[in-house]
C-alpha positions as CSV (number, residue, x, y, z in Angstrom):
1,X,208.7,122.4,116.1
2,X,205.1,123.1,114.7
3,X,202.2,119.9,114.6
4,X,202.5,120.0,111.0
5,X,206.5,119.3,111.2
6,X,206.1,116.5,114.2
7,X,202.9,114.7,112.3
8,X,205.7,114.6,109.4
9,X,208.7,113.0,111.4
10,X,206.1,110.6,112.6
11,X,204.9,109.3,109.1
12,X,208.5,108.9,108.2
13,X,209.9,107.2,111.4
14,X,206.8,104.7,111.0
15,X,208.0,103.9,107.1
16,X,211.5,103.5,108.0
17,X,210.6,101.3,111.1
18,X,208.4,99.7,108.9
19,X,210.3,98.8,105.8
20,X,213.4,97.7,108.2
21,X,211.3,95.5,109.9
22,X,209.6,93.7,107.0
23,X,213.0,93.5,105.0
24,X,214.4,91.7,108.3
25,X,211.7,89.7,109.1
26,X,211.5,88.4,105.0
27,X,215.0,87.3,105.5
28,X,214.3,85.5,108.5
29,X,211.7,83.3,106.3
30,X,214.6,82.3,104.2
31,X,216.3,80.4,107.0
32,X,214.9,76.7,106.8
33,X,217.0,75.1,109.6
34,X,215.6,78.0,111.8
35,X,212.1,78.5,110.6
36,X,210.8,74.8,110.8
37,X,212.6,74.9,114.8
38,X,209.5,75.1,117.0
39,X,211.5,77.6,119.4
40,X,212.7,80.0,116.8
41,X,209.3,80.1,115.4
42,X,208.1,80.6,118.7
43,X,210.9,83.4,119.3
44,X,210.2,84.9,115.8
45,X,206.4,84.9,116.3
46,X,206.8,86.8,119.7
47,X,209.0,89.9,117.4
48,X,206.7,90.0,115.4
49,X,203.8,90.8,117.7
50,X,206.2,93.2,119.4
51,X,207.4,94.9,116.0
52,X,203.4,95.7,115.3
53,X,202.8,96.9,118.5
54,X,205.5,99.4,118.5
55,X,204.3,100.1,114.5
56,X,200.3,100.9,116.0
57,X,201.9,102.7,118.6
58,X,203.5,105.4,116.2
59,X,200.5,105.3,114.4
60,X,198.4,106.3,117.0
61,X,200.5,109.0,118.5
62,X,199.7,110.1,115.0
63,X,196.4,110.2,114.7
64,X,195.8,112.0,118.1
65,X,198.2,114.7,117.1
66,X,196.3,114.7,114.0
67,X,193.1,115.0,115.4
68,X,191.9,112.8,112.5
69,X,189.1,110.4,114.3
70,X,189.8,107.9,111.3
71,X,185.5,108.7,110.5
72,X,183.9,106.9,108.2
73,X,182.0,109.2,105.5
74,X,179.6,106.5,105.1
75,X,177.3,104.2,107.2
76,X,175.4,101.0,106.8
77,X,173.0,98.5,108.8
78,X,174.6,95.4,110.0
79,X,174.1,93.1,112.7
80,X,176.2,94.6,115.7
81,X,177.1,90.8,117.6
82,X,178.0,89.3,114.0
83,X,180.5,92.2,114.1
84,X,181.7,91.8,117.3
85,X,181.7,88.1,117.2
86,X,184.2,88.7,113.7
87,X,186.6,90.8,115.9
88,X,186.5,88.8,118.7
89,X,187.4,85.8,116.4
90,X,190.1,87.6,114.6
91,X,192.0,88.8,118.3
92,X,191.6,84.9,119.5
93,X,193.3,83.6,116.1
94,X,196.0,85.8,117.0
95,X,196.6,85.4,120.7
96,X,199.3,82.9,120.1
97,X,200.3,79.1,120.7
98,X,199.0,76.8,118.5
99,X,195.7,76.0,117.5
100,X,195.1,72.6,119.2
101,X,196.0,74.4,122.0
102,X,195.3,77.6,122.0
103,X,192.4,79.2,124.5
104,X,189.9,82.2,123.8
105,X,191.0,84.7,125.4
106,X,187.6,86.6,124.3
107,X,183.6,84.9,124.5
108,X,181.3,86.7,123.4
109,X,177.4,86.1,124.8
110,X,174.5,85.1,122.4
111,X,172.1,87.6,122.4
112,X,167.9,86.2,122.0
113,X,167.0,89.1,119.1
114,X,169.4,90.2,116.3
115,X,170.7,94.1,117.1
116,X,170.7,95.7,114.3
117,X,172.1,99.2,114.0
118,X,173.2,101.6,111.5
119,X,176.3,103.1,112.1
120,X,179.9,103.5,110.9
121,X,180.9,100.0,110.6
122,X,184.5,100.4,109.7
123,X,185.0,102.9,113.0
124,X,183.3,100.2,115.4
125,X,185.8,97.6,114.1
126,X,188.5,100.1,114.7
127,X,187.8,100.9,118.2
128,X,186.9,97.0,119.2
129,X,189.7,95.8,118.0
130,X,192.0,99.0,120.0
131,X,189.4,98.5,123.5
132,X,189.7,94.6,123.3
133,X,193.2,93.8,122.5
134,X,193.9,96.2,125.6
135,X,191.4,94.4,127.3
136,X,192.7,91.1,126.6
137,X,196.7,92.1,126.7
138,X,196.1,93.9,130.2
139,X,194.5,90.6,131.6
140,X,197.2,88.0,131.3
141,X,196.1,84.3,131.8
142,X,192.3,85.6,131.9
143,X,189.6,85.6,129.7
144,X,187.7,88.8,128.9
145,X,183.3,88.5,128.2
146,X,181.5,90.7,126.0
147,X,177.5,91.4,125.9
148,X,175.9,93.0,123.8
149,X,172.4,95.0,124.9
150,X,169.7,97.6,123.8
151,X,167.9,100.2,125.5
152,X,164.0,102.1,124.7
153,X,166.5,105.5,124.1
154,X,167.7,104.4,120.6
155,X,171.3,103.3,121.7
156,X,173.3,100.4,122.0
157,X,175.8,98.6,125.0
158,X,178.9,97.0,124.3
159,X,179.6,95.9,127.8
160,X,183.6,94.3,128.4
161,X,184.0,92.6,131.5
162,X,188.0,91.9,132.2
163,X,189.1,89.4,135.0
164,X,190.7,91.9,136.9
165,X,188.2,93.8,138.8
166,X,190.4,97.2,138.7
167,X,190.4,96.8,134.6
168,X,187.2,98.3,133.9
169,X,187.3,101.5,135.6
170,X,191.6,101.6,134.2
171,X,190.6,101.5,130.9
172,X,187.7,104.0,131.2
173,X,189.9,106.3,132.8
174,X,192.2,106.3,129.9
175,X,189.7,107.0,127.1
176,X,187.9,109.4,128.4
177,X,191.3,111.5,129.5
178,X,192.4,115.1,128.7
179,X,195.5,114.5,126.9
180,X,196.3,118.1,128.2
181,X,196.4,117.0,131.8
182,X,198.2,113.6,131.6
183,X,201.2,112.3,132.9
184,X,202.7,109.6,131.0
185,X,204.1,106.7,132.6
186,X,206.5,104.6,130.7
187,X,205.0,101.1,130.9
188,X,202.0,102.7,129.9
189,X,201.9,104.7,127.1
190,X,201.2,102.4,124.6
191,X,198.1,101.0,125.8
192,X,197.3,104.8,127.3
193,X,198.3,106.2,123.6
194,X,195.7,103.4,122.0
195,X,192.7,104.2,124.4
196,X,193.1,107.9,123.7
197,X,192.3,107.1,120.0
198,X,189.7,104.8,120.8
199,X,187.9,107.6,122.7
200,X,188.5,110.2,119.8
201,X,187.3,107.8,117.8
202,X,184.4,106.7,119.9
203,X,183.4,110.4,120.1
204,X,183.2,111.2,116.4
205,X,180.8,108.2,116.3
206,X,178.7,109.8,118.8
207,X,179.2,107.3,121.7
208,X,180.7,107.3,125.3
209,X,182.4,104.6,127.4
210,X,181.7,104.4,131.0
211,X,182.8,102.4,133.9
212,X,179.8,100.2,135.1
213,X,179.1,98.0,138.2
214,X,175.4,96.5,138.8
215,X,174.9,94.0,141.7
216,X,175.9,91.2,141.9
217,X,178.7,91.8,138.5
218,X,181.9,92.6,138.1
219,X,182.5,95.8,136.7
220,X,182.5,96.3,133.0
221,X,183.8,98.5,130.5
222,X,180.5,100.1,128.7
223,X,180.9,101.5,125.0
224,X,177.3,103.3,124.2
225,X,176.9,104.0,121.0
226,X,173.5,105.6,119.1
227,X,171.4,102.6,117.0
228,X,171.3,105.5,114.2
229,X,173.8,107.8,113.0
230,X,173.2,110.1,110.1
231,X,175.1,110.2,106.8
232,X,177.7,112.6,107.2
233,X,178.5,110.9,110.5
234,X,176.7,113.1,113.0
235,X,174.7,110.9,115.9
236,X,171.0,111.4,115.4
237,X,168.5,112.4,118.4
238,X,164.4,111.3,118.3
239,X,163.7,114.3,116.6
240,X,166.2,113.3,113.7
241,X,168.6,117.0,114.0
242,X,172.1,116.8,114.6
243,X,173.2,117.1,118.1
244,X,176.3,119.2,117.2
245,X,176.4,121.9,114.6
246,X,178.5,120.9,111.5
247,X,181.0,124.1,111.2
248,X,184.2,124.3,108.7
249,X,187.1,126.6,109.5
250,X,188.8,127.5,106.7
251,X,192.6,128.7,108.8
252,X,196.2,128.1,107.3
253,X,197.8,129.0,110.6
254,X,197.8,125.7,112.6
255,X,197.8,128.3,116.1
256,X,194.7,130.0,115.2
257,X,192.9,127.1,114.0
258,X,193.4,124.8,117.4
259,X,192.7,127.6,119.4
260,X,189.5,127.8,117.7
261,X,188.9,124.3,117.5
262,X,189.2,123.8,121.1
263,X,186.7,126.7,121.9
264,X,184.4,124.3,119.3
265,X,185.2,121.5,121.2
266,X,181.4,120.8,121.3
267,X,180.6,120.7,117.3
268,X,181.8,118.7,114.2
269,X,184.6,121.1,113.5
270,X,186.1,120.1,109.9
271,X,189.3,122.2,108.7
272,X,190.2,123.9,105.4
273,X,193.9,125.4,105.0
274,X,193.2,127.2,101.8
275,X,190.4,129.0,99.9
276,X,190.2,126.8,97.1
277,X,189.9,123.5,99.8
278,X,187.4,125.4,101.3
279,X,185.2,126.0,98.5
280,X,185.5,121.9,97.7
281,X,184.6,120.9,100.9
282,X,181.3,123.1,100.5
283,X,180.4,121.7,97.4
284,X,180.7,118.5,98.9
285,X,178.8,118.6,102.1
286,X,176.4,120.9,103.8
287,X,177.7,122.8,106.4
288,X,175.8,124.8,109.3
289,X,178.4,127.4,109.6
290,X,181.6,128.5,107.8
291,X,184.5,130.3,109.5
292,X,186.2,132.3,107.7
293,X,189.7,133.7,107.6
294,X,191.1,136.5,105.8
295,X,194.5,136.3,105.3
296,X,194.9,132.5,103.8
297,X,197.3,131.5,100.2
298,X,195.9,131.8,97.2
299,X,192.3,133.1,97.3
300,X,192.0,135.0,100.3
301,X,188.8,134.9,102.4
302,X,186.9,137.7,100.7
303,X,187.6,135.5,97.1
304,X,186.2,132.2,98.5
305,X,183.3,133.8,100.0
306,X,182.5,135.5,96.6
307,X,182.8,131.9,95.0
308,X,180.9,130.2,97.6
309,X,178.0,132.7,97.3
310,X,178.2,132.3,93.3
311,X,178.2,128.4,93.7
312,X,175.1,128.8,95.9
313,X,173.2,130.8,93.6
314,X,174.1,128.9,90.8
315,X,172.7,125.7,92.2
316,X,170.1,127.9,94.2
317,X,171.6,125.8,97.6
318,X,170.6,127.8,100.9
319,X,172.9,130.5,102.1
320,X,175.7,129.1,105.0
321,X,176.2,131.2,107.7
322,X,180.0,132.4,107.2
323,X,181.6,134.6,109.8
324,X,184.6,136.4,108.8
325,X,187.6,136.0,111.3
326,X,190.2,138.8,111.1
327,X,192.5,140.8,113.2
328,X,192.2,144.2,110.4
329,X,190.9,147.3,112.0
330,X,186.7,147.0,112.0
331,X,186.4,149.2,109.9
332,X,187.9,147.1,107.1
333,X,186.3,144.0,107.9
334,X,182.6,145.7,107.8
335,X,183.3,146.9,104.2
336,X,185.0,143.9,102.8
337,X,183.0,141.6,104.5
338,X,180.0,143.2,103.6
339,X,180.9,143.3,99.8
340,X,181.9,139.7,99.8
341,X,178.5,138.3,101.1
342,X,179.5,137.3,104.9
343,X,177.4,136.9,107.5
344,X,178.9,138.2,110.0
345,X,182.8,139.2,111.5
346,X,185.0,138.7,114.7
347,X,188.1,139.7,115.8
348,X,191.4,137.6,116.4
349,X,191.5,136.1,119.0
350,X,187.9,135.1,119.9
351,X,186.3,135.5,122.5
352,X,184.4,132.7,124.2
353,X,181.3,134.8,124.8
354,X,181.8,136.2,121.1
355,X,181.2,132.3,120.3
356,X,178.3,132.1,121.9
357,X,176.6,135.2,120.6
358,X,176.9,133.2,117.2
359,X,176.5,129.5,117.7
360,X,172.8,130.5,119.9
361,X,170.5,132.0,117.0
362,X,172.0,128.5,115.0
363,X,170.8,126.6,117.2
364,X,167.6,128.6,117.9
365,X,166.6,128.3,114.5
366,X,167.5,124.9,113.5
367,X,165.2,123.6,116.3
368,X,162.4,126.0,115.2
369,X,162.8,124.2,111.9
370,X,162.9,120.6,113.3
């Protein structure tokens, strides 16, 4: 079974789960001798909790097969410990009991100067609210601090401190893990499955977590994030480039493409399965390089690199790099490729040094430029 046909069973188990669940718990609601009894709503409240978790669950195992980082295409400037403070408030409504009596599970310190930062606001809400309900259900009967700091290099310090000294380093452990190389434990894989996405999603946001312990403190959990990030999502550095080249692969075969996504590990890698998607996302957003396959449905490679040149010249845009990826005889590709406008060609499969030979004068030139 392929990624494209699992991603699909997934999207349909989480409807059906879903719509049963709603339909069941609706009914429930039209039980007035059992609703208004303080222990059924106490029992009911508690399935409910449960029902979502195993719901965020199966969405998550989605989005990390996915690879979708959930990436906001835009960014703002916002206060960063109103937002936190907003999340934190939301995940102590919900903690349970009842109001009068319900405790914080989350306190968040005051900081002397606002922090502003511009960032992808709607991704940092999505990965505080994964890292501190974690935080918060993996420390039972204990309350979990946040603080908020930044540093002279442009970046910004969400630090979570759990009760249990062991927490910290856990929960660092788990998002910056190689999905390849783990070894799921049934209690775990929820909470292991949700810090997984945080750290996808922490990634495409251009941040890090870390495990930290200064003297004299108990170890926290510390989120870095840049102050600045630019437009199309890409984390800035002083000199205001990209850290990581931008680079579409346009690759209907879902094999070829992760291969090559994994050796591009290091970039912004964007997919296209078809010519004509290709050519949209081009029109749409600047690209530092463009990889191109051959044999796609529809307009084949040589076709969308036509059109992408004619769309260039048309709207006099600069010329993106586009290297043709093929496994034809080289003959072929140096004629076709040629004719069509590419940049360059490599042969199926590619080699990591091949990579390198065409990522380097990229890079070389873009930080001539800057």
């Amino acid at each position: 079974m392929n990624r494209e046909a699992i991603l699909s069973l997934l999207d349909h188990l989480c409807n059906e789960a879903r719509n049963a669940m709603h339909a069941s718990y609706g009914l429930m609601e039209f039980q007035p001798e059992m609703v208004n009894g303080l222990e059924w709503r106490a029992y009911l409240d508690a399935s409910r909790s449960s029902a979502d978790r195993f719901l965020q669950t199966i969405d998550d195992m989605r989005e990390m097969l996915s690879g979708n980082t959930g990436e906001a295409t835009s960014v703002e400037e916002f206060d960063l410990l109103k937002c936190v403070n907003e999340t934190a408030g939301l995940l102590n409504m919900t903690s349970g009991g009842s109001a009068a009596d319900r405790v914080p599970r989350l306190t968040v310190e005051s900081v002397e100067e606002s922090i502003r930062i511009r960032q992808n606001r709607q991704a940092l809400e999505h990965v505080l609210l994964r890292v501190l309900n974690l935080a918060v259900k993996l420390s039972p009967g204990g309350t979990v601090r946040v603080s908020l700091s930044a540093s002279e290099l442009e970046r910004v310090c969400i630090a979570i401190t759990p009760p249990d000294v062991r927490l910290a380093g856990r929960l660092a452990g788990w998002i910056n893990a190689d999905v390849e190389q783990l070894n799921f434990h049934e209690n775990d894989v929820p909470s292991l499955v949700a810090a997984l996405v945080v750290g996808r999603r922490l990634q495409a946001m251009g941040g890090k977590a870390e495990s930290t312990c200064y003297p004299d403190e108990a170890p926290s959990l510390a989120l870095y994030l840049p102050r600045h990030i630019g437009e199309a999502g890409e984390s800035l550095n002083p000199s205001g480039t990209s850290k990581r080249l931008r680079v579409l692969i346009a690759e209907d075969c879902d094999e070829s493409y992760v291969l090559t996504e994994l050796l591009l590990r290091d970039e912004c890698v964007d997919r296209a399965q078809c010519g004509l998607e290709a050519i949209e996302k081009v029109t749409q957003r600047r690209y530092d390089l463009i990889f191109m396959d051959v044999h796609m449905p529809g307009l084949d490679g040589y076709e969308t690199i036509r059109s992408i040149r004619q769309w260039e010249t048309q709207f006099a845009n600069a010329r993106t790099p586009i290297v043709v990826l093929s496994s034809d005889d080289i003959a072929t590709q140096k004629r076709c490729a040629a004719q069509a406008g590419c940049s360059g060609f490599l042969r199926k499969p590619i080699r990591q040094a091949d990579l390198v030979d065409v990522l380097q004068p990229l890079r070389a030139t873009r930080d001539l430029v800057a």
